[in-house]
HTML snippet that shows the backbone in 3Dmol.js (N, CA, C, O; Angstrom):
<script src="https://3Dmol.org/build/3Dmol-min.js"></script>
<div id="view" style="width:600px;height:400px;position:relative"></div>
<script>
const pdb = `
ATOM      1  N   UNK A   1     100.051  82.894 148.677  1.00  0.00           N
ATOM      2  CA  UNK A   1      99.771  83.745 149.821  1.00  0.00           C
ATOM      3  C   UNK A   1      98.967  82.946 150.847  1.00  0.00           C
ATOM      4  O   UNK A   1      97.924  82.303 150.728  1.00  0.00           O
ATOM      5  N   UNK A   2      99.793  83.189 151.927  1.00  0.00           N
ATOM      6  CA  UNK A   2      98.524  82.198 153.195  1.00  0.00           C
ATOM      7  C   UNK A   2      97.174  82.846 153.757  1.00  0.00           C
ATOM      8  O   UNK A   2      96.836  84.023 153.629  1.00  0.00           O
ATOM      9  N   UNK A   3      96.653  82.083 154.242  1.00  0.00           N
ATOM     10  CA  UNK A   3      95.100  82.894 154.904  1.00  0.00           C
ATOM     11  C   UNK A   3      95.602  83.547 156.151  1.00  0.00           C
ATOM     12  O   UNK A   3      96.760  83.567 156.569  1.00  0.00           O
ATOM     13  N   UNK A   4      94.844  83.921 156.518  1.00  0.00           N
ATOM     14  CA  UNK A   4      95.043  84.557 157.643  1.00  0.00           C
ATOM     15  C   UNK A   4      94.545  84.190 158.955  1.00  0.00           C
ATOM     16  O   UNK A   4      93.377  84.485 159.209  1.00  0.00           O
ATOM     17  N   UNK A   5      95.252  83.587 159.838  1.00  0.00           N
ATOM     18  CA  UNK A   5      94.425  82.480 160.877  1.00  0.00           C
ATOM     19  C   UNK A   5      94.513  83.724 161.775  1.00  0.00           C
ATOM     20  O   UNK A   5      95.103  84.792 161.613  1.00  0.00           O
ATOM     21  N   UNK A   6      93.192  82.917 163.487  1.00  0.00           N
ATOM     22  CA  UNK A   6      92.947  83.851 163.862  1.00  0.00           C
ATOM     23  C   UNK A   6      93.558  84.473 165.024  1.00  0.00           C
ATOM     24  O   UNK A   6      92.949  85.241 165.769  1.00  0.00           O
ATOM     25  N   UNK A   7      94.913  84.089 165.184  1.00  0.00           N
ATOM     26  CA  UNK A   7      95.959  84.902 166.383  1.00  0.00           C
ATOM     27  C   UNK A   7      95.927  86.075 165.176  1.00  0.00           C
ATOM     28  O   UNK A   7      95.291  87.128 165.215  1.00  0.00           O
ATOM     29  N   UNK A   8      96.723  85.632 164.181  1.00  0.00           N
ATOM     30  CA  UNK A   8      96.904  87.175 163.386  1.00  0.00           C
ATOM     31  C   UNK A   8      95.758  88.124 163.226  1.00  0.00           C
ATOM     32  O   UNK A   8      95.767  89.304 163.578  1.00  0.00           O
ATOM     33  N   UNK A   9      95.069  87.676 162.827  1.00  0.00           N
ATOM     34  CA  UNK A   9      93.352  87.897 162.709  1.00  0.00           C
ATOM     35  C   UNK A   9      93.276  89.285 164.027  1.00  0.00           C
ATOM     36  O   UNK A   9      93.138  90.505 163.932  1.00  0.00           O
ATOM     37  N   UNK A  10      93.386  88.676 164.784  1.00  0.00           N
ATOM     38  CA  UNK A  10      93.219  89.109 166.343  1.00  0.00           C
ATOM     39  C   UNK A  10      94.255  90.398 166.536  1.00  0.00           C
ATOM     40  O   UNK A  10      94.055  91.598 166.729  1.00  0.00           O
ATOM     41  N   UNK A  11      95.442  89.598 166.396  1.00  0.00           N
ATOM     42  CA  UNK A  11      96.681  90.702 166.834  1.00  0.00           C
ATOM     43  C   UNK A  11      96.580  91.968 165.522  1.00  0.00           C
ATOM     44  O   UNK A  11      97.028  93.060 165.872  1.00  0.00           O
ATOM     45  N   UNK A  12      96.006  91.883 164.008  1.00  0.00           N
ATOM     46  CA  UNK A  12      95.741  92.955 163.564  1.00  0.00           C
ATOM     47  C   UNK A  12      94.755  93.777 163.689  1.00  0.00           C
ATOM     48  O   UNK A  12      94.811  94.887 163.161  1.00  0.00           O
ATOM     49  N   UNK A  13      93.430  93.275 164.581  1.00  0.00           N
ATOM     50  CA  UNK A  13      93.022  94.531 165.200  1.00  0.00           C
ATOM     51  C   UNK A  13      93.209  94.553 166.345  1.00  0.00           C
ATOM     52  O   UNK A  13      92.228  95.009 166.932  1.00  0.00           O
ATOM     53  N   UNK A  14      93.849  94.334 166.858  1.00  0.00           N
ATOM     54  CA  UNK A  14      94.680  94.966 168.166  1.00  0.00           C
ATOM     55  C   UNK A  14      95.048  95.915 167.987  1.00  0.00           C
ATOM     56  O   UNK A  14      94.822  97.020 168.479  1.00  0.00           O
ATOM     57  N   UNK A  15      95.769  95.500 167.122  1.00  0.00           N
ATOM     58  CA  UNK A  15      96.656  97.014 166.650  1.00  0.00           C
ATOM     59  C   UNK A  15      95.845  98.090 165.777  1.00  0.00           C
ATOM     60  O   UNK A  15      96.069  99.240 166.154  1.00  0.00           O
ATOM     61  N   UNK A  16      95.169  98.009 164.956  1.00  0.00           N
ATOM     62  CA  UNK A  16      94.464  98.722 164.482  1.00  0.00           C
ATOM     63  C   UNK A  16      93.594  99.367 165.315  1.00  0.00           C
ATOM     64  O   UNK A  16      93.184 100.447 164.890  1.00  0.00           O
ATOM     65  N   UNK A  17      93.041  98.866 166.803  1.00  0.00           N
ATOM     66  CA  UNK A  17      91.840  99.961 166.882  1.00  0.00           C
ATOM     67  C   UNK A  17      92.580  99.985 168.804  1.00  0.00           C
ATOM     68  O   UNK A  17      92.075 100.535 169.782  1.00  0.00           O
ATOM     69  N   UNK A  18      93.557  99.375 168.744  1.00  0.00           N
ATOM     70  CA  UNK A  18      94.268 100.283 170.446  1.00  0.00           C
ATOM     71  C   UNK A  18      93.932  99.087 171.615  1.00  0.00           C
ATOM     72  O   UNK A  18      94.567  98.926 172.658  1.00  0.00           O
ATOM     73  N   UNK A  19      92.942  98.416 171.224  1.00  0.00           N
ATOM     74  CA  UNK A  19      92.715  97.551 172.535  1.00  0.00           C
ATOM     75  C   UNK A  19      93.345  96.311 172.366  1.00  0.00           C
ATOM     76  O   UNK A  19      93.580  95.842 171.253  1.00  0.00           O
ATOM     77  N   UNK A  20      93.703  95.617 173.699  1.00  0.00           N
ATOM     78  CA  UNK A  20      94.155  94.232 173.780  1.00  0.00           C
ATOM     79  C   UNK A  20      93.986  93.079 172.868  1.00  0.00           C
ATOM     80  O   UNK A  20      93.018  93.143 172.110  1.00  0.00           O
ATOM     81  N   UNK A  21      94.899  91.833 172.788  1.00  0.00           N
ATOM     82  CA  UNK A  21      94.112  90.976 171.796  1.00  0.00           C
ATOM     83  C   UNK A  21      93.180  90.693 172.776  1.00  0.00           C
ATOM     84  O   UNK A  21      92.105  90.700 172.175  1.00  0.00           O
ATOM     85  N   UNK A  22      92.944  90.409 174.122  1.00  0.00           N
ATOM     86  CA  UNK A  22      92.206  89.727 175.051  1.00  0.00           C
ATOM     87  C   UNK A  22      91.322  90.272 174.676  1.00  0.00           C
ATOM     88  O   UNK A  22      90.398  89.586 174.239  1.00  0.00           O
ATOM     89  N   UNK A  23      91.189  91.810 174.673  1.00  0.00           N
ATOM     90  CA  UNK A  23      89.779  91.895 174.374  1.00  0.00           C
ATOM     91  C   UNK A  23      88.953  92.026 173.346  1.00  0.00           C
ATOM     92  O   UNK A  23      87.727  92.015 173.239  1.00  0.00           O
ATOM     93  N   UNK A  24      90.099  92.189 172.393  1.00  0.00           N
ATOM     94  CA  UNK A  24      89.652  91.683 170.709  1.00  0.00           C
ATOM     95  C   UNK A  24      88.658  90.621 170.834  1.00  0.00           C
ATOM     96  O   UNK A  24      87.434  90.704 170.732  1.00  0.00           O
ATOM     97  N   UNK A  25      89.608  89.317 171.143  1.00  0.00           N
ATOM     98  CA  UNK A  25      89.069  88.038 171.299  1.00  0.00           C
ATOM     99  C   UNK A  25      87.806  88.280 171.937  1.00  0.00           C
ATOM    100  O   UNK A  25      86.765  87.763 171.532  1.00  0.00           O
ATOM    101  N   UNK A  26      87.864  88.982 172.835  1.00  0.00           N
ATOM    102  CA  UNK A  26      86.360  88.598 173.881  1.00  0.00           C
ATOM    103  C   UNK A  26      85.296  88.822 173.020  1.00  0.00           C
ATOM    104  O   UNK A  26      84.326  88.068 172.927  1.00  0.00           O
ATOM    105  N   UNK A  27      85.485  90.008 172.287  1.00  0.00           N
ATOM    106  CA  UNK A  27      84.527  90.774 171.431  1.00  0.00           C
ATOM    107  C   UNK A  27      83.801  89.906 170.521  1.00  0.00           C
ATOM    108  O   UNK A  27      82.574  89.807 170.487  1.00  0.00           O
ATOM    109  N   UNK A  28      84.825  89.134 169.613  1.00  0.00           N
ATOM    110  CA  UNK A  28      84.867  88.583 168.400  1.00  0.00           C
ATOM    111  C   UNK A  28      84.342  86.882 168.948  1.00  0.00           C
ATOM    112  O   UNK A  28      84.107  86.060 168.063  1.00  0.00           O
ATOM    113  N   UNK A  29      84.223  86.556 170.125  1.00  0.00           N
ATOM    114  CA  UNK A  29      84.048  85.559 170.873  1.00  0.00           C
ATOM    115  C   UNK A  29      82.286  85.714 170.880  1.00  0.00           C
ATOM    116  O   UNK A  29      81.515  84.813 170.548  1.00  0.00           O
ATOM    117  N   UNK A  30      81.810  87.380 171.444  1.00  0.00           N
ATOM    118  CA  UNK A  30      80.415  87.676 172.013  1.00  0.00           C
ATOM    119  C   UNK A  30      80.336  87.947 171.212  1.00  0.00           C
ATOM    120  O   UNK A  30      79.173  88.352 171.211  1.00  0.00           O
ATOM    121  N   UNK A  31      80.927  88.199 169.711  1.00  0.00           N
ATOM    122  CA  UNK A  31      80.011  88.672 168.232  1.00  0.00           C
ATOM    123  C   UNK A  31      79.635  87.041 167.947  1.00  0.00           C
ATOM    124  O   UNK A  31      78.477  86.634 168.040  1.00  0.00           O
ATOM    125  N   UNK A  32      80.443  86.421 167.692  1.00  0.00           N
ATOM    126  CA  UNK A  32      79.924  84.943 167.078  1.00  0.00           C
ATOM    127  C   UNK A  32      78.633  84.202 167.978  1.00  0.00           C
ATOM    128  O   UNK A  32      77.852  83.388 167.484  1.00  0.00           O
ATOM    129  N   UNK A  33      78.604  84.631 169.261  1.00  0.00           N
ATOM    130  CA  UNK A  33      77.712  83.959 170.540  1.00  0.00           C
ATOM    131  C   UNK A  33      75.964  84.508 169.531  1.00  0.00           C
ATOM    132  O   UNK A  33      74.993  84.024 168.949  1.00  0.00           O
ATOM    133  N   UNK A  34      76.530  85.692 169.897  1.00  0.00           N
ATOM    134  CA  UNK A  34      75.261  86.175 169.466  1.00  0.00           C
ATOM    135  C   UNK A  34      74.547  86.248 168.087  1.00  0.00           C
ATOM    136  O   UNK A  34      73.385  86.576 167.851  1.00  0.00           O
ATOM    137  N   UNK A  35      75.721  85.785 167.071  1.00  0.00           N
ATOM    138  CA  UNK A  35      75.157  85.277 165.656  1.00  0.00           C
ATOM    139  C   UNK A  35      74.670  84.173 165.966  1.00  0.00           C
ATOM    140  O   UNK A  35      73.515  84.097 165.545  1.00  0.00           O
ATOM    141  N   UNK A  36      75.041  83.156 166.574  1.00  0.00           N
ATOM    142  CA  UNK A  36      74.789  81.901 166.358  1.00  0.00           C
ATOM    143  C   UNK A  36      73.169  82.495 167.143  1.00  0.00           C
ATOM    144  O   UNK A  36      72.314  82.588 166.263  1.00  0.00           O
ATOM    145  N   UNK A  37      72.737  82.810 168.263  1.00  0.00           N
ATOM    146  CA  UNK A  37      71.609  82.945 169.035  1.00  0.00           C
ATOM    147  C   UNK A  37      70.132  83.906 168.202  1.00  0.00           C
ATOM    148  O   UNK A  37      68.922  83.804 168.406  1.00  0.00           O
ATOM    149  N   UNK A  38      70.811  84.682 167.371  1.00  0.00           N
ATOM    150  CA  UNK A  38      69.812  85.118 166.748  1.00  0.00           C
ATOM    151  C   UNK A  38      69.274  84.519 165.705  1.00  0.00           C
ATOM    152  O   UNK A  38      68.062  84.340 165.580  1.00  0.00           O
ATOM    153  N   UNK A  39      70.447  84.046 164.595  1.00  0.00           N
ATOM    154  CA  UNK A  39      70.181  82.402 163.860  1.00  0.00           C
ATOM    155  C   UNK A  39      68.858  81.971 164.253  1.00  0.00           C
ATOM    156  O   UNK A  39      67.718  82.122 163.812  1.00  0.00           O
ATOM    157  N   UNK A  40      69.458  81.315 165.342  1.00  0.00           N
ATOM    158  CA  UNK A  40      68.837  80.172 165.858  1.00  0.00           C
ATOM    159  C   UNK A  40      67.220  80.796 166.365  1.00  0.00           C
ATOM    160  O   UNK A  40      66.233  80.076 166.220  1.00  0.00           O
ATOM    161  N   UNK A  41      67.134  81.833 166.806  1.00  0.00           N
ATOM    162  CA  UNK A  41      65.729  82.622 167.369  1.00  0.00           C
ATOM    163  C   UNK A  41      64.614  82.957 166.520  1.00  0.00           C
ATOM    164  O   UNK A  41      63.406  82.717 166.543  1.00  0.00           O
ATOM    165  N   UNK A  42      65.890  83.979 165.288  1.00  0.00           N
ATOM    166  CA  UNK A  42      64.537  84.666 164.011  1.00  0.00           C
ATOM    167  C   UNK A  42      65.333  84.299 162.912  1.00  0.00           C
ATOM    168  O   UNK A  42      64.981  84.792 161.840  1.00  0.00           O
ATOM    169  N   UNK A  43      66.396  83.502 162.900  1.00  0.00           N
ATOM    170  CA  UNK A  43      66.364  83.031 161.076  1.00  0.00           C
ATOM    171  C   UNK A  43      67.046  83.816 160.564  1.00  0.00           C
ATOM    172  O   UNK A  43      67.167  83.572 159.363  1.00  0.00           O
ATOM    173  N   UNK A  44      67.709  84.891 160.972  1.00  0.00           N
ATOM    174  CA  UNK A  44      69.091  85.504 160.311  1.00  0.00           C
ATOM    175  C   UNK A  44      69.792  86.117 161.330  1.00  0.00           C
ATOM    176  O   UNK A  44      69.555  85.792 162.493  1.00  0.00           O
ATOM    177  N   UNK A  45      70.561  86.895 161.087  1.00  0.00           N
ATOM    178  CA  UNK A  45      71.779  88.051 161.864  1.00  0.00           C
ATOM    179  C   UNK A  45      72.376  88.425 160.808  1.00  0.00           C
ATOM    180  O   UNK A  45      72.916  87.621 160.048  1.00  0.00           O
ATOM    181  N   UNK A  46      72.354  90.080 160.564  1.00  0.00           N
ATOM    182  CA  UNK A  46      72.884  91.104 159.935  1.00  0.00           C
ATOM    183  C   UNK A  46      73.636  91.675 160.531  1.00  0.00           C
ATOM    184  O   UNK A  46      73.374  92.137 161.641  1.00  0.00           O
ATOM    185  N   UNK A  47      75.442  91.862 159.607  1.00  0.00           N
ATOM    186  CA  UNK A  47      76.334  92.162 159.958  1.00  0.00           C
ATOM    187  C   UNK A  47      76.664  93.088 158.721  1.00  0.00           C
ATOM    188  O   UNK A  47      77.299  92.798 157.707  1.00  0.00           O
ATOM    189  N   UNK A  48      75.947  94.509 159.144  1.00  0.00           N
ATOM    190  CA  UNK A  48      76.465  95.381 158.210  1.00  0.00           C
ATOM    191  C   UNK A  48      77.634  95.705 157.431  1.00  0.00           C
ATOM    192  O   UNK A  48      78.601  96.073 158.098  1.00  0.00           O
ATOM    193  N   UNK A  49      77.771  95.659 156.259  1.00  0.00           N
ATOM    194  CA  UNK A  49      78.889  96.185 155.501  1.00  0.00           C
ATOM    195  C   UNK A  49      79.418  94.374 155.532  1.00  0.00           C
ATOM    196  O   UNK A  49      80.614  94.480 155.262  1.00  0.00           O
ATOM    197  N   UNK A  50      79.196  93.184 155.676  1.00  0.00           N
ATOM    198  CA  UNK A  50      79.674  92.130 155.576  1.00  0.00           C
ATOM    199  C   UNK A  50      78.138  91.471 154.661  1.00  0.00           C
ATOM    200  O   UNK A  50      77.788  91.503 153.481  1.00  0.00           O
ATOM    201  N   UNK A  51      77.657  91.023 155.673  1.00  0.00           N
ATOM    202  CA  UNK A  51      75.938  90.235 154.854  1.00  0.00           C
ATOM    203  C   UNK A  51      75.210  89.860 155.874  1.00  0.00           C
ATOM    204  O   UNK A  51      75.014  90.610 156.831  1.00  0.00           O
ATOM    205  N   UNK A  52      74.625  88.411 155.775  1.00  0.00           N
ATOM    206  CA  UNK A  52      73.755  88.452 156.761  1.00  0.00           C
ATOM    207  C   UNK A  52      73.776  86.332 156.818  1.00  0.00           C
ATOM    208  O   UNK A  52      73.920  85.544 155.882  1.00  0.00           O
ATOM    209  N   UNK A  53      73.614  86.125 157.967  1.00  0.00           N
ATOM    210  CA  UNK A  53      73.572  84.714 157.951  1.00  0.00           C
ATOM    211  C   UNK A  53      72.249  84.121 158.264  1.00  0.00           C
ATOM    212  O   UNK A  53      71.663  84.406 159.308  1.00  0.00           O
ATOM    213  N   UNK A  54      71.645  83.094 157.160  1.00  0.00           N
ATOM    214  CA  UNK A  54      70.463  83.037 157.382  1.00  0.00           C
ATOM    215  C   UNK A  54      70.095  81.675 157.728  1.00  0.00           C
ATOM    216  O   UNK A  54      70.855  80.821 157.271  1.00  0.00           O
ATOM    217  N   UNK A  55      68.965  81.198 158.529  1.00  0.00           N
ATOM    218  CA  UNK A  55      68.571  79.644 158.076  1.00  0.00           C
ATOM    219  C   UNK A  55      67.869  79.812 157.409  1.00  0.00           C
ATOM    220  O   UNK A  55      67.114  80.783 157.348  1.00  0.00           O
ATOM    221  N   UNK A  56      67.957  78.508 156.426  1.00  0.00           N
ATOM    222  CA  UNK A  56      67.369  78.159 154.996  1.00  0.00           C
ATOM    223  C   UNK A  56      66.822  76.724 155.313  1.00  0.00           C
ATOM    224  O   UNK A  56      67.494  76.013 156.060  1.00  0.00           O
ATOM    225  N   UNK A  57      65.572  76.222 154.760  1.00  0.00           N
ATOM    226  CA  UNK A  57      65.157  75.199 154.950  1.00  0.00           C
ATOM    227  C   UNK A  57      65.446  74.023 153.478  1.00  0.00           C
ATOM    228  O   UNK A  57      64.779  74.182 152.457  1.00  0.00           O
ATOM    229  N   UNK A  58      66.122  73.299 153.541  1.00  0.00           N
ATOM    230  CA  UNK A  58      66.409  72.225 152.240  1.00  0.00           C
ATOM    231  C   UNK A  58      65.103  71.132 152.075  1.00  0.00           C
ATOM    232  O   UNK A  58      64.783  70.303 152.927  1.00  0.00           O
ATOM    233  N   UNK A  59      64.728  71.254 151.335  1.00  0.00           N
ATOM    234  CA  UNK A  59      63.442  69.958 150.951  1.00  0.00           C
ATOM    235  C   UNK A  59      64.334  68.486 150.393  1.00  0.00           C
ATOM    236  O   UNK A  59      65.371  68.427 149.733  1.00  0.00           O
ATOM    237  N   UNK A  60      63.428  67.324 150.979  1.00  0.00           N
ATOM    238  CA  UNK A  60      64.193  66.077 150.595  1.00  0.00           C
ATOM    239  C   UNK A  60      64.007  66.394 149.061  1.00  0.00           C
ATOM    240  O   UNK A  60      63.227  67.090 148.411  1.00  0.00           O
ATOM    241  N   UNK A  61      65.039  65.598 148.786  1.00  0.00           N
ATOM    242  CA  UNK A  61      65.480  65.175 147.533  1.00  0.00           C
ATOM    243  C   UNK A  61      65.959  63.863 147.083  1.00  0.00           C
ATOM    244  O   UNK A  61      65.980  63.016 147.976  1.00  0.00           O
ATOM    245  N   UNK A  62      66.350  63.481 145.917  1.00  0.00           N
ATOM    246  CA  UNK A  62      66.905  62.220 145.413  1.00  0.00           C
ATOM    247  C   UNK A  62      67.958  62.604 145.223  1.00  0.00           C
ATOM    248  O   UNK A  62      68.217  63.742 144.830  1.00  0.00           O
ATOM    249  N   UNK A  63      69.023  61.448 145.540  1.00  0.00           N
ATOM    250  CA  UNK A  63      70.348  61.763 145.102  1.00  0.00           C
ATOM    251  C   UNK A  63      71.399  60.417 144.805  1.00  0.00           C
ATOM    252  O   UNK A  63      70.973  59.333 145.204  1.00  0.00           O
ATOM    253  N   UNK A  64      72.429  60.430 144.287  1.00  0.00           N
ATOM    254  CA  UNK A  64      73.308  59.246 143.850  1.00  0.00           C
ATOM    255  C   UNK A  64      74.358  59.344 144.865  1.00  0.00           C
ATOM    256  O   UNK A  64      74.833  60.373 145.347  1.00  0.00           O
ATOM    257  N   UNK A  65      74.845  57.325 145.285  1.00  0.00           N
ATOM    258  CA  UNK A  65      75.714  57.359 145.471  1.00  0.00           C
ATOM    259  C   UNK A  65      76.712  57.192 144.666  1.00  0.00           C
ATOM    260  O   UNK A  65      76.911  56.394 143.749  1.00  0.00           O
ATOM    261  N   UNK A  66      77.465  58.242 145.223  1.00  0.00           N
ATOM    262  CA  UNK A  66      78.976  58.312 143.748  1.00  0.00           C
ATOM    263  C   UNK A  66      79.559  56.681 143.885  1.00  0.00           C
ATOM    264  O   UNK A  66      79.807  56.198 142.780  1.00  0.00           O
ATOM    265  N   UNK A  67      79.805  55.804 144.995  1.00  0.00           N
ATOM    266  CA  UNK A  67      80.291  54.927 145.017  1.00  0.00           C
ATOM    267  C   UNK A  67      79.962  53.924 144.307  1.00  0.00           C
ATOM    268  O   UNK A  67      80.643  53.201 143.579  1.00  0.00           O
ATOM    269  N   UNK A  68      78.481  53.920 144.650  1.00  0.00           N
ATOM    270  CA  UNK A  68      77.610  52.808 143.769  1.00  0.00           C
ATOM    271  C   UNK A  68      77.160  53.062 142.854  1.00  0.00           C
ATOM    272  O   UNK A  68      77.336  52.424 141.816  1.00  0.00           O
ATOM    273  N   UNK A  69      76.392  54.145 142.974  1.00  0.00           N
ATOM    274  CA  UNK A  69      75.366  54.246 141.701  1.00  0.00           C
ATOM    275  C   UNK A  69      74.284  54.433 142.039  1.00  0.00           C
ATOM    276  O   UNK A  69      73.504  55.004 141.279  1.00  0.00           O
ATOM    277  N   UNK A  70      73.828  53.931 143.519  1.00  0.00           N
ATOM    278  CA  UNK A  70      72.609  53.451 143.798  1.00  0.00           C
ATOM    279  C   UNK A  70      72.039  54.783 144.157  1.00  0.00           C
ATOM    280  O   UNK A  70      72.789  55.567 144.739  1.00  0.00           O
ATOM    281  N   UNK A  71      70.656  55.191 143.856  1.00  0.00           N
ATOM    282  CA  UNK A  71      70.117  55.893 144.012  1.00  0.00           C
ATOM    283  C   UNK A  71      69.600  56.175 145.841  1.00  0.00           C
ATOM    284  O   UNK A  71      69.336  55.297 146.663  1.00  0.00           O
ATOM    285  N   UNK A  72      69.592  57.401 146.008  1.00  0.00           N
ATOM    286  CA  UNK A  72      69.272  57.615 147.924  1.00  0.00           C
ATOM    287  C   UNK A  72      68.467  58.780 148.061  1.00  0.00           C
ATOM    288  O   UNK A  72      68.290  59.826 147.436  1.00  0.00           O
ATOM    289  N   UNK A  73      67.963  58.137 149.282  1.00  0.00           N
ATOM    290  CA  UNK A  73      66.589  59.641 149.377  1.00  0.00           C
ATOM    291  C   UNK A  73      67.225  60.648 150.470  1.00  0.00           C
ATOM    292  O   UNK A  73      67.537  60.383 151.631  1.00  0.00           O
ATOM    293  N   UNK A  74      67.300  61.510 149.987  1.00  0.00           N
ATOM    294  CA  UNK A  74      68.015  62.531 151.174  1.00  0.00           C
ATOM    295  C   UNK A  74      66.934  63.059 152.055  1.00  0.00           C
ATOM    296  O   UNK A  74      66.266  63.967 151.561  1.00  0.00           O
ATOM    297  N   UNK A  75      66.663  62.716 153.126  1.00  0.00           N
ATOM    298  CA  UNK A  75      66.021  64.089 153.878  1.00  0.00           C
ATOM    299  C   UNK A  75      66.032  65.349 153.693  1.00  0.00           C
ATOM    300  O   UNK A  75      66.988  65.871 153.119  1.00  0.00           O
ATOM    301  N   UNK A  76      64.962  66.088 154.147  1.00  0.00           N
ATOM    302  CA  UNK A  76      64.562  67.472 154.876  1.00  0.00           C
ATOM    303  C   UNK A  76      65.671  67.766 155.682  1.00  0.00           C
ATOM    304  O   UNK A  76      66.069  66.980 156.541  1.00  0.00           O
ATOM    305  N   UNK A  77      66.117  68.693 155.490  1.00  0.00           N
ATOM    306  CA  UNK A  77      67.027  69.871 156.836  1.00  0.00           C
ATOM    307  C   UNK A  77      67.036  71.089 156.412  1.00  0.00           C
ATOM    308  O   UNK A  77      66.730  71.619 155.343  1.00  0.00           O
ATOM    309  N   UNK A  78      67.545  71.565 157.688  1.00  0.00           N
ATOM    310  CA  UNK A  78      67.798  73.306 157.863  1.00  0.00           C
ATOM    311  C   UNK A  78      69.095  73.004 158.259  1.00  0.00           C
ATOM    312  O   UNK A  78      69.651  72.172 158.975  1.00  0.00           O
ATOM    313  N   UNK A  79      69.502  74.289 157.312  1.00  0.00           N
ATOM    314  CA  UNK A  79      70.986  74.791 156.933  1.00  0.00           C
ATOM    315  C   UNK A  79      70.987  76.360 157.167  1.00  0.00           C
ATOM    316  O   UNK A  79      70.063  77.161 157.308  1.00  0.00           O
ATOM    317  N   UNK A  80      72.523  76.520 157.156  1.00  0.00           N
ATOM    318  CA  UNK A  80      72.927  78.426 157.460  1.00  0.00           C
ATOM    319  C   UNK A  80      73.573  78.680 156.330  1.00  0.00           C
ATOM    320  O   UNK A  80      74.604  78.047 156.099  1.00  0.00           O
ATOM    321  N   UNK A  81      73.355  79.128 155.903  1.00  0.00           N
ATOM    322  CA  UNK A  81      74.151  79.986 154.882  1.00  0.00           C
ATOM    323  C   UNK A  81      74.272  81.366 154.810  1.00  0.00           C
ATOM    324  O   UNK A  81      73.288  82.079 155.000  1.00  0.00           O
ATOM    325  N   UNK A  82      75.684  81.957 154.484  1.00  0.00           N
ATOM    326  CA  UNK A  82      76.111  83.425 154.251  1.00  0.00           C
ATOM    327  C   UNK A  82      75.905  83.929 152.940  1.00  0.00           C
ATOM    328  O   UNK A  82      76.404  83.525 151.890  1.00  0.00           O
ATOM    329  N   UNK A  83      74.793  85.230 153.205  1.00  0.00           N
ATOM    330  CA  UNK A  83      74.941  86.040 152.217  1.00  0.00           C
ATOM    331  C   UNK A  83      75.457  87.516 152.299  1.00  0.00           C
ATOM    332  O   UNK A  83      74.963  88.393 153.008  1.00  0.00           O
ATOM    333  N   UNK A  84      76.555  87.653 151.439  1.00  0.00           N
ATOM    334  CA  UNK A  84      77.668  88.721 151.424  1.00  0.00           C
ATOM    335  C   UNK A  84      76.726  89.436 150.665  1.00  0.00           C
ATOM    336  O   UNK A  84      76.000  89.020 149.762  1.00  0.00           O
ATOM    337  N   UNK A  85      76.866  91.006 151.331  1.00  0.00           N
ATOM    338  CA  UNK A  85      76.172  92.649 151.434  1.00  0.00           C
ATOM    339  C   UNK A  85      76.871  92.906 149.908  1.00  0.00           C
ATOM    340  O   UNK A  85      77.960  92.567 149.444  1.00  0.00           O
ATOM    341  N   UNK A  86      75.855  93.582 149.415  1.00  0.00           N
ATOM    342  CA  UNK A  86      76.284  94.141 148.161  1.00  0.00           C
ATOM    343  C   UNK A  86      77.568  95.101 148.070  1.00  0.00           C
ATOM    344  O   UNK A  86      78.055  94.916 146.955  1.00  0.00           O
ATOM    345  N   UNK A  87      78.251  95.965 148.721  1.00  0.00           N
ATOM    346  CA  UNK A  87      78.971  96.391 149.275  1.00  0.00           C
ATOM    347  C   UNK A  87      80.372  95.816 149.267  1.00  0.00           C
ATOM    348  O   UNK A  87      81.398  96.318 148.809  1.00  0.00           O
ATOM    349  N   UNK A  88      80.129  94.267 150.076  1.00  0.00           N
ATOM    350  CA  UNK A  88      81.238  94.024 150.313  1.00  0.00           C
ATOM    351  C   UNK A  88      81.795  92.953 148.762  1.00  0.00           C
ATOM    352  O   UNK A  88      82.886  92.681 148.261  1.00  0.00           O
ATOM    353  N   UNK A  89      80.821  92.722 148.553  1.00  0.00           N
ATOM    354  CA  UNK A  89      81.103  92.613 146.552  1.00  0.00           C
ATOM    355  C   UNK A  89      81.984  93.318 146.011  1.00  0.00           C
ATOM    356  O   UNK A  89      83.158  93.117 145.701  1.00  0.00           O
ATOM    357  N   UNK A  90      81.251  94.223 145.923  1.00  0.00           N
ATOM    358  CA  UNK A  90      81.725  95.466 145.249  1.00  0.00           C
ATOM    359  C   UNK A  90      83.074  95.736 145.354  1.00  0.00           C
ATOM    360  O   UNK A  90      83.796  96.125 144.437  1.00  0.00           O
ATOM    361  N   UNK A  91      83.538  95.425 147.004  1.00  0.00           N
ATOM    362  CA  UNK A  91      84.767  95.970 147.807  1.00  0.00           C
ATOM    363  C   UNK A  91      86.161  95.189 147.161  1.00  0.00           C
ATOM    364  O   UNK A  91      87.345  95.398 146.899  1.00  0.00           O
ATOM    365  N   UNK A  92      84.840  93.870 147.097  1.00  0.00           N
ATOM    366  CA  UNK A  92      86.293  92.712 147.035  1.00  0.00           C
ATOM    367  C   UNK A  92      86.865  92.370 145.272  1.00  0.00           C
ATOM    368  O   UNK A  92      87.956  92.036 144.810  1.00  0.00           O
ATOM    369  N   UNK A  93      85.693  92.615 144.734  1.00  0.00           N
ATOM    370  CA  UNK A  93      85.701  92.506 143.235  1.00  0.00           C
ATOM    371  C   UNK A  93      85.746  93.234 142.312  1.00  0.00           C
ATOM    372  O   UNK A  93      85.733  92.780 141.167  1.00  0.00           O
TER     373      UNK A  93
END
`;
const viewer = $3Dmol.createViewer("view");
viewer.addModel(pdb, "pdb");
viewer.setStyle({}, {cartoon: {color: "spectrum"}});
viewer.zoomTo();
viewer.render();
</script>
């Protein structure tokens, strides 16, 4: 079974809720704008009945190169990660 890319994505709620893909898209364009901006502001965005996307801070660590062997010090970073709503668990599983 294939995934579902996002013309189809788009053109099935088109159809499902009456409005244009244009303005599907626009929507789904100013939903992602504004995940990424709240992210980035307070450190998550909650998308009810889906989860919530958070930044997470990673502490350096040690790590191997698979190639060599040789041991490497990884830096400190901040990362996003998705956590799926209990709900939509439930929904899918």
């Amino acid at each position: 079974m294939a995934k579902m890319t996002k013309a189809q994505m788009l053109t099935a709620l088109a159809e499902k809720t009456g409005y244009t893909k244009k303005e599907v898209a626009s929507f789904m364009d100013t939903l992602a704008e504004m995940a990424y901006s709240e992210v980035k502001k307070n450190g998550e965005f909650i998308l009810p009945g889906f989860g919530k996307l958070i930044k997470a801070h990673r502490k350096a660590r040690m790590g191997v190169n698979p190639a060599t062997g040789e041991k490497i010090s990884i830096p400190a970073k901040t990362v996003t990660k998705f956590r799926l709503a209990k709900a939509a668990k439930e929904a899918v599983l």
